[in-house]
C-alpha positions in Angstrom: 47.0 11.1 -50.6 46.6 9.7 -46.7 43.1 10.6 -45.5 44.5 12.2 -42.8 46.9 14.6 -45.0 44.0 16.4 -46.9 45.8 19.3 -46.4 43.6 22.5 -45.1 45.2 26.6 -45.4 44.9 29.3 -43.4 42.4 30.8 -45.3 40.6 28.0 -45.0 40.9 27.4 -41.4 40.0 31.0 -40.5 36.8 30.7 -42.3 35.5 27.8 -40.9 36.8 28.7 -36.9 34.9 32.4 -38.0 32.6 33.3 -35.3 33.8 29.9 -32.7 34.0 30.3 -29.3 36.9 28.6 -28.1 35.4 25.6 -25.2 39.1 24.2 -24.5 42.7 25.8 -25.2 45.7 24.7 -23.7 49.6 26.0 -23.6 49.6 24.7 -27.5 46.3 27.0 -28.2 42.7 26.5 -29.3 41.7 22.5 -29.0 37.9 22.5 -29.1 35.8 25.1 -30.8 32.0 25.6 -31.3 31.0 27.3 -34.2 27.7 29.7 -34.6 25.6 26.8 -36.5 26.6 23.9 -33.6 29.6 22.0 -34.9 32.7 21.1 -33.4 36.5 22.1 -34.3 38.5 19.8 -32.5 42.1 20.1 -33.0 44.9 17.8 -32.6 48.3 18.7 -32.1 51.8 16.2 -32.5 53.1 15.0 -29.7 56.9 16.7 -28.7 58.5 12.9 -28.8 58.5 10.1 -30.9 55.4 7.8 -30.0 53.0 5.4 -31.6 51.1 8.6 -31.7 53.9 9.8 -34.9 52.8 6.8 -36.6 49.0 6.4 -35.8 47.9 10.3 -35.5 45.6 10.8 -32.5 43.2 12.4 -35.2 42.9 9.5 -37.2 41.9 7.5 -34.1 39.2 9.6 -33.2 37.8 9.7 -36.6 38.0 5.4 -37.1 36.7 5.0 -33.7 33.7 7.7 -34.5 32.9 4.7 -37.4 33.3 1.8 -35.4 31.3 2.6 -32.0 28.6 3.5 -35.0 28.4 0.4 -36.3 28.5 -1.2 -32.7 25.6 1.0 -32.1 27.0 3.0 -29.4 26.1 6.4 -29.7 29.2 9.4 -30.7 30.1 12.2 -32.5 29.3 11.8 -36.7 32.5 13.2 -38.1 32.5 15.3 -41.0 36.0 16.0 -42.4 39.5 15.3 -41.2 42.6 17.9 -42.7 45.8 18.5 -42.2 46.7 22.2 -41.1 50.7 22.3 -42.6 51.1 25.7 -41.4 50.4 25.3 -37.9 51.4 20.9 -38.0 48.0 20.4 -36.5 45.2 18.0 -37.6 41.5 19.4 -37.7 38.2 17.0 -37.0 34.8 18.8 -37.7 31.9 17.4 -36.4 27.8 18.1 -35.3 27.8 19.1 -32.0 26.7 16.3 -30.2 23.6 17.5 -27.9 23.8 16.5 -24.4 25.1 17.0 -20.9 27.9 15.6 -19.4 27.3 12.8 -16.7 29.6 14.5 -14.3 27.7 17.8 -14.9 24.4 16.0 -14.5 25.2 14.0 -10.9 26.5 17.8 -9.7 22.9 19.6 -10.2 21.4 15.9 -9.0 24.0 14.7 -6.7 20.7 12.3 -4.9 19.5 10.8 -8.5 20.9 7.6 -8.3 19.3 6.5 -11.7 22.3 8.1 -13.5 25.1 6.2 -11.9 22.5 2.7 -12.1 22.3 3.4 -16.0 25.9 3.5 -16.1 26.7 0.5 -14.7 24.5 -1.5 -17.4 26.0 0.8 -20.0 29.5 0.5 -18.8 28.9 -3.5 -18.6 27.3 -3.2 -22.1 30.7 -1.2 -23.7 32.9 -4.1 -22.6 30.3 -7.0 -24.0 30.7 -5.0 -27.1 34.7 -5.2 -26.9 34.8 -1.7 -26.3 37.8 -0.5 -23.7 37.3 3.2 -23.4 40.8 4.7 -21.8 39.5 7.9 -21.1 36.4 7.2 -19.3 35.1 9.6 -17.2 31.8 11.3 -15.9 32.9 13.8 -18.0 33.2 12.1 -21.3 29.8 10.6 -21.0 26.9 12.8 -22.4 23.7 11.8 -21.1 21.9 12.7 -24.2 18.4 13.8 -25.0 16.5 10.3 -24.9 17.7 9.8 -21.5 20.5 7.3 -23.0 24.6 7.9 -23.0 26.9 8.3 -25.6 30.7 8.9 -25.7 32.7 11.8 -26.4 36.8 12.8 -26.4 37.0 9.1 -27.9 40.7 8.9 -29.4 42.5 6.6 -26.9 40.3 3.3 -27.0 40.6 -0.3 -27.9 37.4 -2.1 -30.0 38.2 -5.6 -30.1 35.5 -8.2 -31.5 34.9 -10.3 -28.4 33.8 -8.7 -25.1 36.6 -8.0 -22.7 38.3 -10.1 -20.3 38.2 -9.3 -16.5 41.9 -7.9 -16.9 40.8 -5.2 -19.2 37.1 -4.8 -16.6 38.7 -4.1 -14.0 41.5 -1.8 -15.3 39.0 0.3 -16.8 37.4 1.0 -13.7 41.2 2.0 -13.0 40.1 5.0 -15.8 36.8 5.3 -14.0 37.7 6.0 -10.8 40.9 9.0 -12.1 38.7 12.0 -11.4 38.2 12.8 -7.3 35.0 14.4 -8.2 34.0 10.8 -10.3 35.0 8.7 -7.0 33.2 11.1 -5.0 30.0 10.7 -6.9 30.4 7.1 -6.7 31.3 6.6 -3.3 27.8 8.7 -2.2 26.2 5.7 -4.4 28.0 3.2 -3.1 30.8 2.1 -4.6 30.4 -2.0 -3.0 26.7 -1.0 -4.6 28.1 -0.1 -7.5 30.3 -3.2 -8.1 27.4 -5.5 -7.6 25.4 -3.9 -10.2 28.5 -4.2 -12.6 28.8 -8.0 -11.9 25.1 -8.2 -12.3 24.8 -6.6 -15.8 28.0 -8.0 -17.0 26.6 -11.8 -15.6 30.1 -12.0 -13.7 29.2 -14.6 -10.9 31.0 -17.4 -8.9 34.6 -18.1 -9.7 34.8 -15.0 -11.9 33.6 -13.0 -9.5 36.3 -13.8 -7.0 38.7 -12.9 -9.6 36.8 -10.1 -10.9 37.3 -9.0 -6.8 40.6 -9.7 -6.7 41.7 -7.8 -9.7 39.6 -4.7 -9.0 41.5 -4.3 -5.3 44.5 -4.5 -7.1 43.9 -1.8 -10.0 41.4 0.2 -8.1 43.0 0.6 -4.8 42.0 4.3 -4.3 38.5 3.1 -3.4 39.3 1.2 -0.5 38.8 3.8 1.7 
């Protein structure tokens, strides 16, 4: 049977959501739940088209990347089980609720503590040394976790490659980055020019690659100009 088929019934499902509070529904229903004893119920529903999605469930990319951003060392959610609710044609990830606060929430009670957004340009430089093209990036998927370091949450739609990325792939992730009006907002009180020269520092992009790096940025990342 396909690890991601281990089928799960109603009965079971209802005992395990018993007692969640619901953190994120959409028109589709419940997507994340929290449980009395601190785990997650994250649920995943099928897409209403055919898409690479039909063949590589968004579920089972969540729970490989959970393993690989392990072994890369990069701190995430430790999943726990992965079924297959028939019933309802939904898959169902449980998982320890990882304990932090988001970034976005963090800069929003701090909006002067400019150590947050200078940590995440190291970390954001360290993710792509590490091969690691995060789609979904936002101030919002980043937990800044107990220790004081980041980890990664939400982490289906991603890339993990075994070199580090090329400046294509930099500078259209800061294209992700930069989505959220509340994100550029954050980062424009920084300093976003400020913000690009840490990057190129951590990431030891100098001289000719620089220029390029430059260069491709104004064209993926136009919204910052301003």
């Amino acid at each position: 049977m396909k690890t991601h088929r281990i089928p799960i019934s109603s009965e079971e499902f209802s005992r395990l959501r018993e007692g969640a509070r619901v953190l994120e529904m959409d028109l589709r229903g419940e997507k994340v739940l929290l449980t009395p004893d601190k785990h997650i119920i994250k649920l995943f529903y099928p897409r209403r088209r055919f898409t690479s999605a039909t063949i590589y469930p968004y579920a089972l990319r969540f729970w490989n990347n959970a393993q690989k951003l392990h072994k890369k060392g990069i701190p995430t959610v430790t999943c726990k089980q992965l079924r297959y609710d028939k019933q309802n044609s939904r898959h169902v990830i449980t998982y320890p609720l990882l304990a932090g606060t988001t970034l976005r929430d963090c800069l929003e009670k701090s909006p002067d503590n400019n150590d947050y957004l200078t940590k995440l340009s190291a970390f954001l430089a360290m993710l792509h040394k590490k091969g690691i093209l995060f789609r979904s990036i936002h101030l919002g998927n980043i937990l800044v976790l107990e220790n004081g370091g980041f980890g990664l949450i939400d982490i289906a739609d991603m890339s993990i490659q075994i070199r580090p990325l090329g400046l294509f792939k930099r500078a259209r992730n800061f294209r992700h980055l930069l989505h959220d009006q509340a994100d550029r907002n954050s980062l424009n009180q920084y300093g976003y020019e400020r913000f690009l020269r840490q990057y190129e520092t951590d990431a030891n992009i100098n001289g000719f690659r620089r220029k390029l790096f430059r260069t491709l940025i104004s064209y993926y990342a136009p919204a910052m100009k301003s």
